[in-house]
N, C-alpha and C positions, 0 to 999 in steps of 0.2 A: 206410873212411869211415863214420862213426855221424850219421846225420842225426834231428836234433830237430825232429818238428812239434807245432807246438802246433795246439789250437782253441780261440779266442778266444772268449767269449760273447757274441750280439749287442748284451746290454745293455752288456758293458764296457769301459772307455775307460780305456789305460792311461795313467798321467803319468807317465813315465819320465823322470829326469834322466841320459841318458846319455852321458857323457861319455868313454868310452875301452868297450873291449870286454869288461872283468871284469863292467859292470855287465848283461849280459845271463844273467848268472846268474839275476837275477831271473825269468827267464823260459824257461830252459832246463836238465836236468839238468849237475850238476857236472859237470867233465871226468874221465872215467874212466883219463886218463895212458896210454892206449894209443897207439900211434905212426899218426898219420893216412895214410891212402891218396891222396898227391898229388891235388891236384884243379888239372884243366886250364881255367882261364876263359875264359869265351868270348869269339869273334873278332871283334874290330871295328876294322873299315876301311873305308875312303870306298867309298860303292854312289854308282855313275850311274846306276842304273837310273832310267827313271822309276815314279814312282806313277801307277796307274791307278785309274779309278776316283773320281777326288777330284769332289767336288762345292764346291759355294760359295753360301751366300744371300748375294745385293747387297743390303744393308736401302734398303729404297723411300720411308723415312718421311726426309723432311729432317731433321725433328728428333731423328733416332737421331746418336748421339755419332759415331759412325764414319759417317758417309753421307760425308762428304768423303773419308773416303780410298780414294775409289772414284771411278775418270778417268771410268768411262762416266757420270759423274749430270752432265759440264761437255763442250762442244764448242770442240777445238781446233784452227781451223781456219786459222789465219795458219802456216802450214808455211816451214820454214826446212830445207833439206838441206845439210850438211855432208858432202863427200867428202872423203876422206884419200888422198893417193896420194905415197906416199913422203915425200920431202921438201917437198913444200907438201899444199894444200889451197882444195876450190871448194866456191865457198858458191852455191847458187841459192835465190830467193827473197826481197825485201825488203821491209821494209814501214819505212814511220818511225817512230820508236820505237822500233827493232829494230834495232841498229847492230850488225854483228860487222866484226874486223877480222881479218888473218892476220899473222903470223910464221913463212914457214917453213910446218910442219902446225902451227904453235902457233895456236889460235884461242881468241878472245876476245868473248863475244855481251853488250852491253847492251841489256837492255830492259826498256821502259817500257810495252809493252801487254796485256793481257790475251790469254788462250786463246794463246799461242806456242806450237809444235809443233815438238820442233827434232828431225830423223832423222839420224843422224850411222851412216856407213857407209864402207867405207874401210878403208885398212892404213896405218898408220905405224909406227917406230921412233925417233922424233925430234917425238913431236904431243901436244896435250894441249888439254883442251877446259876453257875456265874460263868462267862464267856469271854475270850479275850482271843481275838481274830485281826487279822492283818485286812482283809478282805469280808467283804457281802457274803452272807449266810442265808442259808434259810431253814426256819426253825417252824416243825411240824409237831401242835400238841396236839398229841394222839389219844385221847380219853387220857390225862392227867389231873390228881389233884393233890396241889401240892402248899405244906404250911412252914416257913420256915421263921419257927419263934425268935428270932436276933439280928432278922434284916431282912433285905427281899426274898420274894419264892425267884422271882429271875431276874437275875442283875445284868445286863449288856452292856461291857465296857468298851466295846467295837465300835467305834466313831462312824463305820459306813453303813453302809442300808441294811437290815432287818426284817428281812420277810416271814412274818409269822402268819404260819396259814394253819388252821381250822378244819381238818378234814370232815367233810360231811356227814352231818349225824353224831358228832361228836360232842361230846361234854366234857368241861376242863375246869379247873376253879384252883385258884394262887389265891393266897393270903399272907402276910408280913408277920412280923410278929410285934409287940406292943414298944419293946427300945431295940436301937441296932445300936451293934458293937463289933467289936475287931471290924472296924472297916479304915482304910490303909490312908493317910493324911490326905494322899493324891487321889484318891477316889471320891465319885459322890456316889450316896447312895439314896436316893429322893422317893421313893416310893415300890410298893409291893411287886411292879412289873418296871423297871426303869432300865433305859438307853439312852446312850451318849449318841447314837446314832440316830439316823429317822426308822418310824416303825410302819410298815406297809404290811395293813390287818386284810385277809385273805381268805376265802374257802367258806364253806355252808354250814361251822358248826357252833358252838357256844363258848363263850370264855365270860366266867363269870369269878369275879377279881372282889376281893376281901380286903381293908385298906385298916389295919388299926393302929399305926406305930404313924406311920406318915403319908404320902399319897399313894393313891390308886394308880393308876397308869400315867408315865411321865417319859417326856422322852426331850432330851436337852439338843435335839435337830426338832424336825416334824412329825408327823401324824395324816396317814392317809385311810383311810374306812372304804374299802371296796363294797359292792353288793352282795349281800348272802351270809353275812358277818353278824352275827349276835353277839354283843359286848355290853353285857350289866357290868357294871363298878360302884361299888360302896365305898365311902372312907369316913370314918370318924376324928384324921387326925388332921387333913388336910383339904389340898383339891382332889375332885376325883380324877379327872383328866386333864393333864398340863402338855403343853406344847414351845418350845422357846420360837420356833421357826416357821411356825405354822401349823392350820389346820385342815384338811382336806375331807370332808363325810360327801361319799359321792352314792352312798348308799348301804345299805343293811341296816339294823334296825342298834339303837343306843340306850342304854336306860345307864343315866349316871346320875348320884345323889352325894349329898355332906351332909354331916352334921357338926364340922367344926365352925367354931366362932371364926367371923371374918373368910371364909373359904370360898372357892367356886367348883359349881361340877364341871364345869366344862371353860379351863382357859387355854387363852394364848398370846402368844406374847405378839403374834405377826399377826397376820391376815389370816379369817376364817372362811371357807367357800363351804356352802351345801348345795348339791346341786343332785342331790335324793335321796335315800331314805328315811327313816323316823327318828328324832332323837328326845327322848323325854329326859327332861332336865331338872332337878329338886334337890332346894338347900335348905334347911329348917334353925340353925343356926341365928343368932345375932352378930350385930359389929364386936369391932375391939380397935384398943388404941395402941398401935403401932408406936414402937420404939427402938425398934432395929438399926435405923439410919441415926438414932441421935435426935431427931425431930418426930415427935408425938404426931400420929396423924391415924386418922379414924379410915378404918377398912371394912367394910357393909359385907354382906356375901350378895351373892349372884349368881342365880343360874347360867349363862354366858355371861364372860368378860374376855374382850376382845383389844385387843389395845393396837389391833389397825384396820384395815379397810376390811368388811365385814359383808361379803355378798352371801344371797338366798336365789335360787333360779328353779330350784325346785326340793320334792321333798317337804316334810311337814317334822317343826319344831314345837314342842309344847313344854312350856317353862313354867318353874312356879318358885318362887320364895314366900318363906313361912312366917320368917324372924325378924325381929327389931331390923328396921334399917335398908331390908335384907330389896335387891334388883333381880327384876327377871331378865331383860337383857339391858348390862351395860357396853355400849360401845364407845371406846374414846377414839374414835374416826369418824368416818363415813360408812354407814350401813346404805345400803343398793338392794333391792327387792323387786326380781323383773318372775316371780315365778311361787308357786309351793305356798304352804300356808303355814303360820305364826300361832300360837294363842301362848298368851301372858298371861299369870295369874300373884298377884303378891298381897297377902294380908298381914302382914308385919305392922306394928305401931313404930311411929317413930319416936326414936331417943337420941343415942351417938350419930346415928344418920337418919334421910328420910326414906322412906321406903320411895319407891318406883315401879312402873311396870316396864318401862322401855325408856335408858338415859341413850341420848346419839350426841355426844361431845363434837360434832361434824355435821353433816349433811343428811337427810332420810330422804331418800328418793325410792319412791314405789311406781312401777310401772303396770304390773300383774301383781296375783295372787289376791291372799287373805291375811288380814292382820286384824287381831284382838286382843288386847289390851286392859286388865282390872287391878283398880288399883284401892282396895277397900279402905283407906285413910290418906291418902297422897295420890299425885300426880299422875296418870298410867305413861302418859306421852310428854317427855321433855328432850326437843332436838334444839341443836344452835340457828339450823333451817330444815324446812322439811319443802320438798317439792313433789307435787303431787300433778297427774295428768287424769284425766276423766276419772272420777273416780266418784266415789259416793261415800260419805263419813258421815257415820252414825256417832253423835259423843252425846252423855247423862253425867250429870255434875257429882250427883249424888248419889251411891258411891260411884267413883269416878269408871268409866269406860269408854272406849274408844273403838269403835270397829272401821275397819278401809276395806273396802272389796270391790274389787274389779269385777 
């Protein structure tokens, strides 16, 4: 095995159009046609460990952009407990403007008044929690595990903020069921945990999410991941975690996987920032050919897919695609990398697409950190430019890898 380092000059910034793997010639000597010495990629699979250590500033200023999505700056004192115990379900607690009803364990809360605090605790197989609020909520699962076979375990139709917090030491687990039905023309219902609002994940305990009908956790605003937040999610039907408005992981620990065809564990439709904790990412799936809009067009999976600007400042990502075709991170922006560490793993053959370890439809710019990069049949690194400042790259043609470390 012949490893290439380069040293970059502080002053220079490269603008590389690279588009497949020949173009890193540019930057590395020729291939000398000697027969490479296998290189083993490294291992990535779902860690439960937790992180230690993690800290958090709550910004104190009201007029910082993010004070809202922080439960401690609002007092929710109108408590509503929801128990689950098998085939039905006890509500204590009510208030007017606060209507819930049962089915069974199926429950259903309208409300109409501010600061709601709903605790929902319990075991069902047959229960599911839908919510229909005027107003910001905040929603405490308290050791719950909940399955509801014909559509999600918790449906949020409340268009504003979602504070679901994780009480310490807790364990929780929602699962969908395989098809949803009775769900009302005007409604969507996208996945096993889904909101119309943003969901602000909170508290020191586990929420471990079961996805087989359609996605994992989805929320058609944003998504923000505080510190101390343990969130596995499975789906076999879909994404595992979707975002229309953004993505926010500022810390606690992520294990999100697919196995559907064409899927990703982790999208969004805006801007993704990490700026700490762990997030392990893994799709095993192949592409498919899209024919939704009328025009055929081939969709790969991808451990991240990011469809805007795409920073990392700290915190550690570790991504793997398994399948035909299949990205470990696609971004169709600009990715920014001033911090934290990366490792990319994709052994996928190509067919309907090419496999990748890291596609940047934009710019990669690395100022800090660690980025690695394998791509056992295809290209690991393909940006439109990459700009690089002191840096040291390591790249091996065969199989393809790429490391950058500050």
């Amino acid at each position: 095995m012949k490893h290439y380092i380069w040293l970059i000059a502080a002053s220079l910034m490269l603008n590389a159009c690279i588009k497949d793997d020949t173009k890193f010639g540019d930057l590395v000597p020729a291939d000398t046609g000697e027969d490479p010495v296998p290189i083993v990629p490294v291992s990535i699979e779902f860690d439960y460990t937790a992180l230690s250590g993690e800290t958090e500033d709550i910004p104190t200023d009201p007029t910082d952009e993010t004070y809202n999505d922080y439960v401690e700056h609002d007092t929710f004192n109108r408590t509503i407990t929801i128990t689950y115990n098998g085939e039905s379900a006890t509500v204590t607690g009510r208030y007017s403007g606060a209507t819930v009803t049962t089915d069974g364990a199926h429950v259903t809360v309208n409300n109409t008044l501010s600061r709601i605090h709903l605790v929902v605790t319990g075991s069902s197989d047959n229960g599911s929690l839908k919510v229909y609020s005027d107003h910001k909520y905040k929603l405490s699962l308290n050791g719950v595990t909940l399955t509801n076979p014909t559509g999600p375990a918790i449906n949020n139709q409340c268009g504003k903020t979602l504070y679901l917090v994780l009480p310490e030491d807790t364990d929780n687990t929602l699962q969908d069921g395989a098809t949803y039905t009775d769900i009302p023309d005007d409604e969507q219902a996208k996945a096993a945990l889904f909101s119309e609002g943003q969901i602000i994940f909170s508290g020191n305990g586990t929420l471990t999410v079961t996805a087989v009908g359609r996605g994992g956790v989805y929320s058609d605003d944003y998504i923000r991941v505080r510190p101390g937040v343990m969130l596995n999610v499975t789906s076999t039907a879909a994404h595992a975690i979707k975002s229309n408005d953004g993505l926010w992981i500022d810390g606690g620990v992520i294990n999100a996987s697919t196995s559907a065809a064409g899927s990703k564990a982790i999208r969004s439709e805006n801007v993704l920032n990490v700026s700490g904790g762990r997030l392990v990412a893994i799709t095993t799936a192949g592409s498919v050919i899209d024919t939704t809009t009328g025009i055929a067009d081939t969709t790969s999976c991808a451990a991240i897919k990011c469809d805007s600007l795409m920073t990392v400042s700290a915190g550690t990502l570790r991504l793997k695609s398994t399948g035909e075709g299949g990205k470990g991170l696609n971004a169709a922006s600009d990715l920014t990398i001033t911090g934290g560490s990366i490792e990319v793993v994709t052994t996928g053959e190509k067919g309907l697409s090419t496999p990748k370890g890291i596609k940047v439809d934009g710019t990669l710019t690395m100022s800090a950190g660690y980025l690695y990069s394998y791509s056992a049949v295809a290209t690991p690194l393909e940006a439109m430019d990459l700009q690089l400042s002191t840096s040291y790259i390591t790249y091996e043609r065969k199989p393809r890898r790429v490391i950058i470390q500050y």
